[in-house]
C-alpha positions in Angstrom: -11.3 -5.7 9.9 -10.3 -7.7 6.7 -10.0 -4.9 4.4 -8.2 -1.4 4.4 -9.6 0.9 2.4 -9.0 4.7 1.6 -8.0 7.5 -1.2 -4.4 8.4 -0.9 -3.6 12.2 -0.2 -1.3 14.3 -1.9 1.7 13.8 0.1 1.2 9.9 0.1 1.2 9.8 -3.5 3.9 12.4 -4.2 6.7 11.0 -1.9 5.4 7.1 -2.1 4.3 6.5 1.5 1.1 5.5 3.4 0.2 6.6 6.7 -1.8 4.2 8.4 -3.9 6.2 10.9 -4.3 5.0 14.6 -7.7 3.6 14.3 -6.3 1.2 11.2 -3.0 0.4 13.3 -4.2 -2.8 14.1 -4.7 -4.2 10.7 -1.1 -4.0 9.9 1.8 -6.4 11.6 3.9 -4.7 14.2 5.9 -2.2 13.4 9.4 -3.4 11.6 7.7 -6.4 11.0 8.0 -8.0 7.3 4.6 -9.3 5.6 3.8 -9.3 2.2 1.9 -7.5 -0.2 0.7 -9.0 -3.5 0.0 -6.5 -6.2 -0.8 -7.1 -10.0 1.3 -10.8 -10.2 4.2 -9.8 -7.9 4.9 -10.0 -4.4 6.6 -7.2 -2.4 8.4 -7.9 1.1 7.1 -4.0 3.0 6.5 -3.2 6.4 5.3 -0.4 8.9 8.4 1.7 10.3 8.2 3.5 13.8 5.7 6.6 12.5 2.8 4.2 11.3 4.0 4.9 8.0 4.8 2.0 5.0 7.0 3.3 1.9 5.7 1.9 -1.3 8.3 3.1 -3.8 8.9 -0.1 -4.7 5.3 -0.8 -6.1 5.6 2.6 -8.1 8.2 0.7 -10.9 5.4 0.5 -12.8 2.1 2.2 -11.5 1.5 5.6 -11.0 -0.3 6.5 -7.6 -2.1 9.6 -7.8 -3.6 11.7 -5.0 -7.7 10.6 -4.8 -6.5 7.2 -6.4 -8.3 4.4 -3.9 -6.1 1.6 -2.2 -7.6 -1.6 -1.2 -5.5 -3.5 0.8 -7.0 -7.0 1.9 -6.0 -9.6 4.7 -5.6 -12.9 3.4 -3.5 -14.8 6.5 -1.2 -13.8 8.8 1.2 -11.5 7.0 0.1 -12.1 3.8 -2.2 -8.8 1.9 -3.2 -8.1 -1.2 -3.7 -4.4 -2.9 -6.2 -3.4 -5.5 -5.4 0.0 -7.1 -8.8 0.2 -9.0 -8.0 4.0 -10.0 -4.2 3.5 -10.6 -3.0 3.5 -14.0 0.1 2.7 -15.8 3.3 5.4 -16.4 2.7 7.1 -19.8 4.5 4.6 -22.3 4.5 1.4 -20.2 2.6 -1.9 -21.8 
């Protein structure tokens, strides 16, 4: 698998977490184990924790994730991915 694909849930998008199901596991480094994401021109150290889970309040500073909204997370190399939030818009007032 090269890309991860799937609309976020309510939960997800309220408390800024994804939970990667065990089918996707295997997409995803090791758990604890830092890669990087690349989203919109930055680059975000993240990782899976111990419940499959990866918190993604740092990617919120400036994009609001919204239940339904689709992430696209893509493999480039070894530890390197990049997301594209194609339904994800900017917080009211941000340019």
């Amino acid at each position: 698998m090269k890309e991860y694909s799937r609309p976020l849930i309510k939960p997800e998008a309220r408390h800024r977490y994804w939970h990667i199901l065990k089918a996707d596991r295997d997409f995803f480094p090791d758990a604890n184990e830092i890669f990087k994401l690349e989203f919109n021109g930055k680059t975000f150290d993240m990782k899976v924790n111990h419940k499959d889970d990866i918190m993604t309040g740092m990617i919120y500073e400036r994009y609001r994730f919204l239940e339904g909204d689709r992430i696209i997370v893509t493999k480039k190399k070894k530890n390197i991915y990049t997301l594209e939030a194609p339904n994800t818009k900017l917080y009211p007032g941000i340019k």
